[in-house]
N, C-alpha and C positions, 0 to 999 in steps of 0.2 A: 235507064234502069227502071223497071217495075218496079211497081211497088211491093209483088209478092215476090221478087228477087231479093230484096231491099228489106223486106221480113227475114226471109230464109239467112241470109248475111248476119243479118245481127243476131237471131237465134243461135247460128255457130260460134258467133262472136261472143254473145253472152255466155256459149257454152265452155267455149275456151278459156274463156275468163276463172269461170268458175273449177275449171277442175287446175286452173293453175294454181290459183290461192289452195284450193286441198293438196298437189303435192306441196306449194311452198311450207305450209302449216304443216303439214307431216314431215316436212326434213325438219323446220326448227322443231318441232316435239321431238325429233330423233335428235339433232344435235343437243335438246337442254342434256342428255343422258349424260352427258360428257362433263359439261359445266356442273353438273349435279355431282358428278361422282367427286368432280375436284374439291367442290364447294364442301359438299356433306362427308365423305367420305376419304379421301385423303387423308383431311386435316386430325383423323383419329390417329394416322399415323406420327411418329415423331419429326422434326423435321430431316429431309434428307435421306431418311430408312428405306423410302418408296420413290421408285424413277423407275422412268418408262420413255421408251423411244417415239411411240407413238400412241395415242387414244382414237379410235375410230368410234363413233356414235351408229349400230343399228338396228334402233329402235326408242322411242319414249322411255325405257327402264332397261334397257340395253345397250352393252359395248362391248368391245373388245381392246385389252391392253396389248403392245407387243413387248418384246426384250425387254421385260423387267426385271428387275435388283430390290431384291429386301434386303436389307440387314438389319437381324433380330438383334432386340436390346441383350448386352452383357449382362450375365448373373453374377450377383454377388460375391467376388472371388475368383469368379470363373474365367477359362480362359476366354480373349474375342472370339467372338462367334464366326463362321463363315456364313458370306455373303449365299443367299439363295435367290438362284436364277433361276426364271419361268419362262419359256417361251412365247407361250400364250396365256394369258387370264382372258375367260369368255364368262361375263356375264351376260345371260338370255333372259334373269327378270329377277328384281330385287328391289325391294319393298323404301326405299326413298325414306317417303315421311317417319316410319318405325326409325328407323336412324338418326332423322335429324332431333328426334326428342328423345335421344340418346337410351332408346329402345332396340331388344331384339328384334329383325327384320319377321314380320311375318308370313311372307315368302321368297325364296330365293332358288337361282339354280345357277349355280356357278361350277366353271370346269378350270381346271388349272393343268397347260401340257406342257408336257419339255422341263419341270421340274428339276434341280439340280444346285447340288454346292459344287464350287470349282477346286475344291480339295475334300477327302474323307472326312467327315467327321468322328472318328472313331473317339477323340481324345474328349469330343463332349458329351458323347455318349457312356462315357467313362466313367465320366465326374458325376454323372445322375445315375446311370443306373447300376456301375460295376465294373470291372474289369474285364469281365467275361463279354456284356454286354458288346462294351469296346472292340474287343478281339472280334467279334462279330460281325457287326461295323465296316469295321477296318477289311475282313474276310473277302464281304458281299459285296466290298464296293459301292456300300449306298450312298456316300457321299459323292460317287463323279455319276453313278445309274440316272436318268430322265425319268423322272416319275411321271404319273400321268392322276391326277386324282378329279373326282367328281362331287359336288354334293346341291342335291334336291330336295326340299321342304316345303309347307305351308302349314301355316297354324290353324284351327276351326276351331270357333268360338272360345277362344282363350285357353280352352279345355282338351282339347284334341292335337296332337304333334304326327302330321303324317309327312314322316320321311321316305320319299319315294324312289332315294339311291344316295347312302356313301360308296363310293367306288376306288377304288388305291390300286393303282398297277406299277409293279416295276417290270416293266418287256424284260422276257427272257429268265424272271425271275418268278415271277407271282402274279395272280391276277385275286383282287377280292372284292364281294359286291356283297350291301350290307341295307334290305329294307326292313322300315318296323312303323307300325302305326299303335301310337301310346296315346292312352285316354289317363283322365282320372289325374289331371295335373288341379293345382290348386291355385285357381288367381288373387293376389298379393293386390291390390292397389292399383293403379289405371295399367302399369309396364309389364308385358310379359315377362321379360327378363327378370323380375321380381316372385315369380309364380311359385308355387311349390310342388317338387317333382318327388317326394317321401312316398307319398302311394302310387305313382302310376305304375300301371299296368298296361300290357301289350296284348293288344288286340291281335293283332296277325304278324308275319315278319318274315325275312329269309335270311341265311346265309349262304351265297357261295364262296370256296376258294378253289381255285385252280392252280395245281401249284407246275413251275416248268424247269426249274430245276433247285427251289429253296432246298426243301427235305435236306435233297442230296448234298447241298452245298453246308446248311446244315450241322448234318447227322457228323459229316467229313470232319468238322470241326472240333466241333466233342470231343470226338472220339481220341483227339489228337488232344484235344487240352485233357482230356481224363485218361489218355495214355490204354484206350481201350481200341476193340475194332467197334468198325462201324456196327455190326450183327447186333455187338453186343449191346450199343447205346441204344437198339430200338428195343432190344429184348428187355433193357431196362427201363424204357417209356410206354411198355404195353403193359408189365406187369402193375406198375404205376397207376396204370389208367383205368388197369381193370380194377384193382383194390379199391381207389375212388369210386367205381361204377358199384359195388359190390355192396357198399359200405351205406350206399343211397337208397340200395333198393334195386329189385329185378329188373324194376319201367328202366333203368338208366344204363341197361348193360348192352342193347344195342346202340347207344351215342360212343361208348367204348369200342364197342364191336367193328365199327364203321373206321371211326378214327385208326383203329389197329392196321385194318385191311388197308387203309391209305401208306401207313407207315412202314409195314413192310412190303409195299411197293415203293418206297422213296426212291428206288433208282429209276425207275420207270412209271409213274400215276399212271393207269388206266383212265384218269378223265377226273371232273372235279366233283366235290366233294358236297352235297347241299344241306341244309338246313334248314326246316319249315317251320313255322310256329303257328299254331293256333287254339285260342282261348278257351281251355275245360272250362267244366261246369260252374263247376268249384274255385277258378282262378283266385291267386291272393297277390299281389303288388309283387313288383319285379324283384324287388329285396329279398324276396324269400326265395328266391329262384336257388342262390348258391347254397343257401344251406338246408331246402328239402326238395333239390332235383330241377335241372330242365325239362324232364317229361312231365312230370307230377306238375308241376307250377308252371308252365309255358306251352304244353303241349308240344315236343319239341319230338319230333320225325326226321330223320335219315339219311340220305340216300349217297352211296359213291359206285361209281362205273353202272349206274343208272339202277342200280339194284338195292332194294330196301335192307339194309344188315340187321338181321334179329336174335334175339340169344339164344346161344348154345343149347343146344338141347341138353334137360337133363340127363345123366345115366341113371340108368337102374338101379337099387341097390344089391 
């Protein structure tokens, strides 16, 4: 063997060496996710509330859970709760150290699929929010529906909350995607979770809903607990809505106008429904939004079946 053979060899050699330690070091940084989640994050659970069939680790702040089981703690009086099954929980990035000093995480993006209790919940939806609520519940099916939900964040400078996707879908039911980037929080002492959110304000945002058969399912409902027809129950949530819009001010009668045109299409949407937001001149904290306007105070714009809804033209006198 040469000696410039005898080079070349161990060059490959060294080289292989070296990219073996980089993937080994990369899968243990991908496995710590796993031992971290159990370590840090489990243990906030009670014992036994959280089980899962399996934790796969991929990435250093990344997993994926399968066939898991929560069971939420019993309220006071209340009846036991049903078990909620997930199919998948997929963390893709979440903030470790924020957690383990019993801090809110300053970034996270977690998706939760296949969502589900293995019976209605109607009977605790009852007990919190009404009887109506229940019958609802109980209606739609949400307690056996696979939900499918999403949520996206990062914090910037203690000060800045950019939520970059709540997402909630029942297939077959509803589709809703919800972003907002909020300034103007107030830092409390070293913990986010401590900060104070009294004035913030919203920079930008959106709302979609897509609805695929709610409305309809619904309006059906109602109609039948208020012994009316369905016509009737929208003719009574437009008038409603428009009185509200009226009541605010001109800026607010096309967020009416828009919502109307959705509702009486509940049998049929033309398509979904958006919601824009962006920061007047003049903005004042989100607080004041409910009581002088989404337009006025959020900057808040429009659109359903892709068309902007604007008010009614005056008549003449």
């Amino acid at each position: 063997m040469t000696v410039r053979t005898f080079a070349k060899i161990s060059r490959l050699g060294t080289l292989a060496l070296f990219l073996g330690l980089l993937v080994g070091s990369a899968a243990a940084r991908a496995q710590d996710s796993v031992a971290l989640f159990e370590s840090i994050i489990k243990p906030t659970f009670a014992p036994d509330k959280l089980t899962y069939a399996k934790a796969t680790a991929t990435g250093p702040d990344s997993l994926i859970l399968t066939d898991v089981v929560y069971i939420p703690a019993k309220s006071d009086g209340g009846s036991a709760p049903d078990p909620i099954n997930i199919a998948t929980v997929r963390i893709d990035d979440v903030d470790f150290d924020a957690i383990k000093r019993k801090d809110a995480p300053a970034h996270l993006r977690l998706h939760l699929e296949g969502l589900a209790s293995k019976t209605a919940s109607a009977a605790q939806f009852a007990e919190l929010l009404g009887p109506e609520a229940g019958a609802l519940v109980k209606g739609l099916d949400i307690g056996k529906r696979a939900a499918n939900i999403g949520l996206e964040y990062k914090v910037i400078g203690g000060k800045e909350l950019q939520v970059r996707e709540i997402a909630f879908e029942f297939p077959g039911l509803l589709k809703l995607r919800i972003s907002l980037d909020l300034d103007g929080i107030e830092p409390k002492g070293d913990k986010f979770s401590d900060s104070s959110f009294d004035n913030v304000g919203l920079k930008s945002g959106s709302i979609v809903f897509e609805d695929q058969s709610f409305l309809s399912s619904v309006v059906a409902m109602i109609a039948k607990l208020e012994s009316k027809t369905e016509d009737q129950v929208v003719t009574d949530w437009t008038a409603a809505l428009t009185l509200a819009a009226a009541n605010q001010g001109e800026q607010e009668v096309p967020l009416a106008n828009a919502i109307a045109a959705l509702l009486k299409d509940f049998r049929a949407p033309k398509g979904p429904l958006k919601i824009t937001f962006t920061r007047p001149a003049d903005a004042k904290p989100m607080k004041d939004a409910l009581a002088e306007g989404l337009v006025k105070t959020l900057g808040a714009k429009i659109t359903y079946a892709g068309e902007t809804i604007e008010p009614a033209a005056k008549k003449s006198p």
